[in-house]
N, CA, C and O atoms as a MOPAC input file, in Angstrom:
PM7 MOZYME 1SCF
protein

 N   -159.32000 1  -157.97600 1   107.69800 1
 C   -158.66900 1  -158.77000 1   106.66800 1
 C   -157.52000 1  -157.99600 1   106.02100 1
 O   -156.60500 1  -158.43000 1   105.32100 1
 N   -157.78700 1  -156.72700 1   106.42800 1
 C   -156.40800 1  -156.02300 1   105.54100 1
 C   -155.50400 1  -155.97600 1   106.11600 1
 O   -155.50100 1  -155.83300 1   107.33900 1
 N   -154.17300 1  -156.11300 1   105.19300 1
 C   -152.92800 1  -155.83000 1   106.07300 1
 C   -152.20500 1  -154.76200 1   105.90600 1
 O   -152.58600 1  -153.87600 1   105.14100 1
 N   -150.65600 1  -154.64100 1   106.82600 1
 C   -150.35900 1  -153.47700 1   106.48200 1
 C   -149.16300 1  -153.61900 1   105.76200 1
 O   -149.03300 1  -154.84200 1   105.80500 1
 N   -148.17400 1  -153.18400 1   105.11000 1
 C   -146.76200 1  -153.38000 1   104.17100 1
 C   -146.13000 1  -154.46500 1   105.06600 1
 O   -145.83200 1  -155.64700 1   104.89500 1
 N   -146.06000 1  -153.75100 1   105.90000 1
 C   -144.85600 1  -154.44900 1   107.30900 1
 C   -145.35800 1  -155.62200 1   107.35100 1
 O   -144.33300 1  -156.29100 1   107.22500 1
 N   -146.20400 1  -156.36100 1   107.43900 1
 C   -147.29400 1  -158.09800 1   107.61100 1
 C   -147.14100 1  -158.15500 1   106.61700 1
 O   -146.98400 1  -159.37500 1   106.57700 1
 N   -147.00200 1  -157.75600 1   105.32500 1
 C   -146.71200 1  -158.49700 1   104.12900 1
 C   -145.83500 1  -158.64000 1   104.06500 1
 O   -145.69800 1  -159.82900 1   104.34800 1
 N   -144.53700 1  -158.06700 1   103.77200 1
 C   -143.43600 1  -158.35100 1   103.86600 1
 C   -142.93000 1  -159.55000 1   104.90800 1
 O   -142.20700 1  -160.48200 1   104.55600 1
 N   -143.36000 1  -159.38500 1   106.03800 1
 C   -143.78200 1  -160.46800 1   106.73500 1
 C   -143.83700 1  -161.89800 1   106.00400 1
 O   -143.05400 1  -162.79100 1   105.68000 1
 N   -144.87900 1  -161.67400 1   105.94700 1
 C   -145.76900 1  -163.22200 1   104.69400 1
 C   -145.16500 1  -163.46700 1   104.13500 1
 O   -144.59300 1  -164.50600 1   104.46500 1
 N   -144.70000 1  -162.82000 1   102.81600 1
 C   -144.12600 1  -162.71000 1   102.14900 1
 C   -142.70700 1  -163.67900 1   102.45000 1
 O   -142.60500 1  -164.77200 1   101.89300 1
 N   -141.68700 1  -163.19300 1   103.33500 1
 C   -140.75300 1  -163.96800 1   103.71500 1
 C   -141.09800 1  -165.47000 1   104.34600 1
 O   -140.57200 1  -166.56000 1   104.12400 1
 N   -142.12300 1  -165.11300 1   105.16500 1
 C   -142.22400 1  -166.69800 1   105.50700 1
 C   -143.08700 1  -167.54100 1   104.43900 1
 O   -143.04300 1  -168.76200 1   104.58800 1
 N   -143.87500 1  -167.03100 1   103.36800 1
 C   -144.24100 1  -168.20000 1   101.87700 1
 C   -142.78200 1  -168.60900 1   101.15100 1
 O   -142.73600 1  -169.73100 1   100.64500 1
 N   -141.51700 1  -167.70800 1   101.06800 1
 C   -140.96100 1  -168.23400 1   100.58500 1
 C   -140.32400 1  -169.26700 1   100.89900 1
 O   -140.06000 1  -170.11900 1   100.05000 1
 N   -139.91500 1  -169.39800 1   102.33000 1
 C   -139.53200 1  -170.64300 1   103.35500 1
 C   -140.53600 1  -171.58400 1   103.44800 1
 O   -140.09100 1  -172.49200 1   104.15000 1
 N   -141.66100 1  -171.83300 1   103.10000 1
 C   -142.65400 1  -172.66800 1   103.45100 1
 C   -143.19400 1  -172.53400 1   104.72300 1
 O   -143.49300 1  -173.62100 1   105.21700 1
 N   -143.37300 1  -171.76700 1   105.27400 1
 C   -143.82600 1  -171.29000 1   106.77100 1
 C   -144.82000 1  -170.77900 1   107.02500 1
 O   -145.28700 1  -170.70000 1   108.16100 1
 N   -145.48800 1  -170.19700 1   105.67900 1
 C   -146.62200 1  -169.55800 1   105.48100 1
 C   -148.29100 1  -170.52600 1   105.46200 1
 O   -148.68100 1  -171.48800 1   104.79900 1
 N   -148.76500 1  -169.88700 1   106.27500 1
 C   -150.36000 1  -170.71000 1   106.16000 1
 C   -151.08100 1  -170.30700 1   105.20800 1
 O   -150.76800 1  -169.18400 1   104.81300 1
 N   -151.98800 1  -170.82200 1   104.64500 1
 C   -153.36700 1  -170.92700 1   103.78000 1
 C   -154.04100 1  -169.16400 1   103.80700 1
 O   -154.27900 1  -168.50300 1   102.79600 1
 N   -154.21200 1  -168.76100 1   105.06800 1
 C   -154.56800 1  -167.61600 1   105.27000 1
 C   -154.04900 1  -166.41400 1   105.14600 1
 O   -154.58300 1  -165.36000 1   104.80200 1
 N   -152.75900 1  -166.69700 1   105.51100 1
 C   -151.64000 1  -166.33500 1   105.28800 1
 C   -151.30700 1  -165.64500 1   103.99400 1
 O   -151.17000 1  -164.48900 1   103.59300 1
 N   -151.24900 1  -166.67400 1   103.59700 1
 C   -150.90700 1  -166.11200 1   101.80200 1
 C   -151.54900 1  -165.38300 1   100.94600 1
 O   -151.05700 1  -164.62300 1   100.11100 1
 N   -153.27500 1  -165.73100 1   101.25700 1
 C   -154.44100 1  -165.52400 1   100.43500 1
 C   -154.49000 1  -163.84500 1   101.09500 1
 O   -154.85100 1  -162.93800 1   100.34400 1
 N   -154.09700 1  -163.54700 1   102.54200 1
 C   -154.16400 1  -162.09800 1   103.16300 1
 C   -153.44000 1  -161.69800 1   102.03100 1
 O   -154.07100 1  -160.98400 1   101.25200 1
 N   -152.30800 1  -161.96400 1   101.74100 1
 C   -150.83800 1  -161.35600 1   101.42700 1
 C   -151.20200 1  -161.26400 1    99.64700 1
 O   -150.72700 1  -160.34900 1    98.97400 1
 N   -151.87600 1  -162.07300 1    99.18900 1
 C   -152.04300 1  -161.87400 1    97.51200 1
 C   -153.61900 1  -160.66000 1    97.36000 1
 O   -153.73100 1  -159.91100 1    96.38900 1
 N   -154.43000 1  -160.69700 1    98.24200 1
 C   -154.99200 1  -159.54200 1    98.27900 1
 C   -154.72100 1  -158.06900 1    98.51900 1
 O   -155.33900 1  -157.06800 1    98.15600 1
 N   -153.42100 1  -158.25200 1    99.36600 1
 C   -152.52700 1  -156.98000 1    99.39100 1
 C   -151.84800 1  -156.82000 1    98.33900 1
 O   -151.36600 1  -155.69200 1    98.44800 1
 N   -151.52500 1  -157.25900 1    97.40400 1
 C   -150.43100 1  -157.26800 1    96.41900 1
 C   -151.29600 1  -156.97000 1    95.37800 1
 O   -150.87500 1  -156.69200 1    94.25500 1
 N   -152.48000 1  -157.00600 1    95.66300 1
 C   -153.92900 1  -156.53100 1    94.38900 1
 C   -153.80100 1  -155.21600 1    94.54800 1
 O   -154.22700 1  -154.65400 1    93.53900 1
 N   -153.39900 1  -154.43900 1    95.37300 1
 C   -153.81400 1  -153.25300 1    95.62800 1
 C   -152.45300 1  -152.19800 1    95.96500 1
 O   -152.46700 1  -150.97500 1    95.83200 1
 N   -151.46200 1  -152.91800 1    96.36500 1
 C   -150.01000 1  -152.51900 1    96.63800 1
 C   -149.17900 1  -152.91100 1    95.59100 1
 O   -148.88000 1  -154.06300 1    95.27600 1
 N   -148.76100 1  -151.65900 1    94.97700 1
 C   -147.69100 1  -151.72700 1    93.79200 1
 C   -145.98200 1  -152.70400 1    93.86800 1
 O   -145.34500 1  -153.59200 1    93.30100 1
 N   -145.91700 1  -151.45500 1    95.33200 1
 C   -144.81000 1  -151.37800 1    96.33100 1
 C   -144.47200 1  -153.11200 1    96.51700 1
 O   -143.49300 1  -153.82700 1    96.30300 1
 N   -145.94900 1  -153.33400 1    97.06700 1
 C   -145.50400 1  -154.99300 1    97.95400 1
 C   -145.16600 1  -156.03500 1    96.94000 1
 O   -144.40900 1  -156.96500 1    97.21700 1
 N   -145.72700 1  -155.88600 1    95.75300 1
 C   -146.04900 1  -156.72300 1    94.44500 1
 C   -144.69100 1  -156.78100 1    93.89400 1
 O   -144.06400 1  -157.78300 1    93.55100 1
 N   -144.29400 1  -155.40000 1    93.86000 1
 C   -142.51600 1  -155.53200 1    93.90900 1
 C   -141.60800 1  -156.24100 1    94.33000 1
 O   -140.74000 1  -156.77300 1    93.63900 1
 N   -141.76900 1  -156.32900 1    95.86900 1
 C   -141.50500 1  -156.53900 1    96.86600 1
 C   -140.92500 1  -158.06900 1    96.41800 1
 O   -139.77400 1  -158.37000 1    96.10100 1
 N   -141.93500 1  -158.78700 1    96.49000 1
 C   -142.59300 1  -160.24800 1    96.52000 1
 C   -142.10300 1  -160.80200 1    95.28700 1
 O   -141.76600 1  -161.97700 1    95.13600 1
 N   -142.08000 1  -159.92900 1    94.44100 1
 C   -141.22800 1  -160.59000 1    93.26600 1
 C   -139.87100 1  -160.49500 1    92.66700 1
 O   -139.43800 1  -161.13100 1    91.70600 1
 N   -139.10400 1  -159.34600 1    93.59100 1
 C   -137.81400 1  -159.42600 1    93.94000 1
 C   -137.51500 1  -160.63000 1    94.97700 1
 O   -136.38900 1  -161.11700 1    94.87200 1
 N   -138.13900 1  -161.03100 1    95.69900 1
 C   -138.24700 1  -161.44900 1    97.05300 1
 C   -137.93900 1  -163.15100 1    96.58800 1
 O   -137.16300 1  -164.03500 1    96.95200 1
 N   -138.68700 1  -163.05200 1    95.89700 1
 C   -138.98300 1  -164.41200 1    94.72100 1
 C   -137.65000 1  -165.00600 1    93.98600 1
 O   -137.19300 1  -166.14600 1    93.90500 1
 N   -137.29700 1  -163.94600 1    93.56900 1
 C   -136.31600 1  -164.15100 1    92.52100 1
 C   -134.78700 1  -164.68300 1    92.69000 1
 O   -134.04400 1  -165.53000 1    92.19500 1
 N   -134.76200 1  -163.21400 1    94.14600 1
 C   -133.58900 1  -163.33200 1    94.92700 1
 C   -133.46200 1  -164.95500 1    95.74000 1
 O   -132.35800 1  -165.45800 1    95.94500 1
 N   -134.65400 1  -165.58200 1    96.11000 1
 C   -134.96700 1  -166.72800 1    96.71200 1
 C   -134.17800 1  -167.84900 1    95.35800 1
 O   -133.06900 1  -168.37800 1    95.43200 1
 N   -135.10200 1  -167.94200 1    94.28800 1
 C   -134.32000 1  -168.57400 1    93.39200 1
 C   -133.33500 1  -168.61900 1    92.74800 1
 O   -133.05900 1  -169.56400 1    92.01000 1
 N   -132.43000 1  -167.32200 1    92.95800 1
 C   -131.00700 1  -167.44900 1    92.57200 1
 C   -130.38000 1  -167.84000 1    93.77900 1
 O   -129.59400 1  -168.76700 1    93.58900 1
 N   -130.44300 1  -167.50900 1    94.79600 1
 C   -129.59600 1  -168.44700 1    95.96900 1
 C   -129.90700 1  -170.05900 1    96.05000 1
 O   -129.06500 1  -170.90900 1    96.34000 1
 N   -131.34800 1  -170.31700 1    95.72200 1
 C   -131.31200 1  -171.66900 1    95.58800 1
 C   -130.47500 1  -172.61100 1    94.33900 1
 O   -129.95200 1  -173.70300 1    94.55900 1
 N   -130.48700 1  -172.12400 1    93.41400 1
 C   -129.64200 1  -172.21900 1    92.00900 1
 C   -128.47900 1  -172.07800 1    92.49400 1
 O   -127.75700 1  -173.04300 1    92.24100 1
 N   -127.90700 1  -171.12000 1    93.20000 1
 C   -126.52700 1  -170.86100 1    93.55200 1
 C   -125.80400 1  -171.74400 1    94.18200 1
 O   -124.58900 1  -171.57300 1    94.08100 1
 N   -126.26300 1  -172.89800 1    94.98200 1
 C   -125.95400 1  -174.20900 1    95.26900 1
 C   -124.79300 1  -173.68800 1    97.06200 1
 O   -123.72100 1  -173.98200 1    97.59200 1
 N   -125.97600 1  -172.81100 1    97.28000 1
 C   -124.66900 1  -172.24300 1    98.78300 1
 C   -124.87700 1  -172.80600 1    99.45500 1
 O   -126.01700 1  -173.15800 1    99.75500 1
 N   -123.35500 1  -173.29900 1   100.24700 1
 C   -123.38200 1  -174.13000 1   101.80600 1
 C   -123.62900 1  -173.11900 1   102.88500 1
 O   -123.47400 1  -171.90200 1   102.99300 1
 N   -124.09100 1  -174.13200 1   103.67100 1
 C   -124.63300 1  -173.20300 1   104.74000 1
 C   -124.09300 1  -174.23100 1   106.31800 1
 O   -123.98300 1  -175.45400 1   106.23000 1
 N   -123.88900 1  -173.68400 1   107.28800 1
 C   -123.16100 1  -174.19000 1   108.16900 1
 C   -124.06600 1  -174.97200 1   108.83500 1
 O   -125.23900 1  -174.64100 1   109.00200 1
 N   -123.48900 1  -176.18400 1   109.29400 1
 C   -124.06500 1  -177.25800 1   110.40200 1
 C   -124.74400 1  -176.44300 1   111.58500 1
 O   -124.05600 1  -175.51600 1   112.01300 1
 N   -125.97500 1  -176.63700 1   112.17800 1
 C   -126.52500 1  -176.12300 1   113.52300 1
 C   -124.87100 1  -176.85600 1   114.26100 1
 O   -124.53600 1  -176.10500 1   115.17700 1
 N   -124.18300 1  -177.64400 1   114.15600 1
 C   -122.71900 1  -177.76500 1   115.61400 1
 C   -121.77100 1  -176.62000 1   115.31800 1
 O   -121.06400 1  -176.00700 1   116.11800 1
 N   -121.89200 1  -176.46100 1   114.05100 1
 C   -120.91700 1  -175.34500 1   113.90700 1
 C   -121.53400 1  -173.96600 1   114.02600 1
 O   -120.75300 1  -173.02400 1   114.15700 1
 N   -122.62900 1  -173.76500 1   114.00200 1
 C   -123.34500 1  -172.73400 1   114.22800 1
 C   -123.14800 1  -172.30400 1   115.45800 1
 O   -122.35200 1  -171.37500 1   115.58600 1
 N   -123.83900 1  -172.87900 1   116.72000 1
 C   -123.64200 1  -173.34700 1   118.09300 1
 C   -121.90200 1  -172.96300 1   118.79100 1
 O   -121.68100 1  -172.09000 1   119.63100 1
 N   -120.64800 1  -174.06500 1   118.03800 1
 C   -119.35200 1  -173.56300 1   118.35100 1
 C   -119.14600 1  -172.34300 1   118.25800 1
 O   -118.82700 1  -171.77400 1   119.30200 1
 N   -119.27700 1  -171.34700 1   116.72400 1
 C   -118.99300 1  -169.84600 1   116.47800 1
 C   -120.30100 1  -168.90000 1   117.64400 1
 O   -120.31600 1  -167.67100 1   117.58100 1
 N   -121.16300 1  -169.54400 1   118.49300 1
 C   -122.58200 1  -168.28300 1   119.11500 1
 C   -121.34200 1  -168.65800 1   120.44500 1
 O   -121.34600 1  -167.63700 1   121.13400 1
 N   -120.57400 1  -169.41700 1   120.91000 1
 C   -119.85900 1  -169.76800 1   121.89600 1
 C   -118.76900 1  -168.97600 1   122.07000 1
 O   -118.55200 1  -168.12700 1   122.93500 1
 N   -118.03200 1  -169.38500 1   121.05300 1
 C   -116.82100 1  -168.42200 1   120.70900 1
 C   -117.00400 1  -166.84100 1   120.86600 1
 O   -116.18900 1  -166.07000 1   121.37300 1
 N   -118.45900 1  -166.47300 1   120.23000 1
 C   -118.66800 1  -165.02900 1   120.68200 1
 C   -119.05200 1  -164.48500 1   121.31500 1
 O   -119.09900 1  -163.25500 1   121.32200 1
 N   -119.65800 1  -165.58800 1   122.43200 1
 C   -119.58000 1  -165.24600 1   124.08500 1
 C   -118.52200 1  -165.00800 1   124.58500 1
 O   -118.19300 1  -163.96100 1   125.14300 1
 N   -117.67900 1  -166.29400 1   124.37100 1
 C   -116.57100 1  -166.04900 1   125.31100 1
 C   -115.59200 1  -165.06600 1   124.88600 1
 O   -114.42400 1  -165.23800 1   125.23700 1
 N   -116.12600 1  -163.33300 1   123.66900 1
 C   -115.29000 1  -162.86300 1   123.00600 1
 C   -115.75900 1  -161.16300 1   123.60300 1
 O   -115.19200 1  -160.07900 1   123.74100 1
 N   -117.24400 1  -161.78900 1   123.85100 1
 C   -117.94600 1  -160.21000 1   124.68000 1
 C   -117.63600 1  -160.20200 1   125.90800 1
 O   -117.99200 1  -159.27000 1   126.62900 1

């Protein structure tokens, strides 16, 4: 059941995306009982999450995404 920094941090990133499972999380808040470091972590992690969401940033179309991974094929 225990994890290690690296799997939390882990978790950690994918609870903030919604990606995270049930088990998942409950691993990751028992680590954060006991890890100073990760507890940090997770609530920078947090924060930084809600000021970019507040920040109202565009983010590019998957077509335009796709055109620029093209362009930098045909650039290597």
């Amino acid at each position: 059941m225990k994890i290690s920094c690296e799997q939390a941090s882990n978790i950690c990133n994918k609870s903030q995306y919604k990606e995270a499972g049930f088990w998942e999380i409950l691993r990751l808040r028992l680590h954060i009982l006991t890890c100073k470091a990760c507890a940090k972590f997770t609530k920078q992690n947090t924060m930084l999450t809600s000021l970019c969401d507040r920040a109202g940033l565009n983010v590019l179309s998957e077509s335009d995404k796709e055109e620029m991974r093209k362009d930098l094929k045909k650039h290597l």
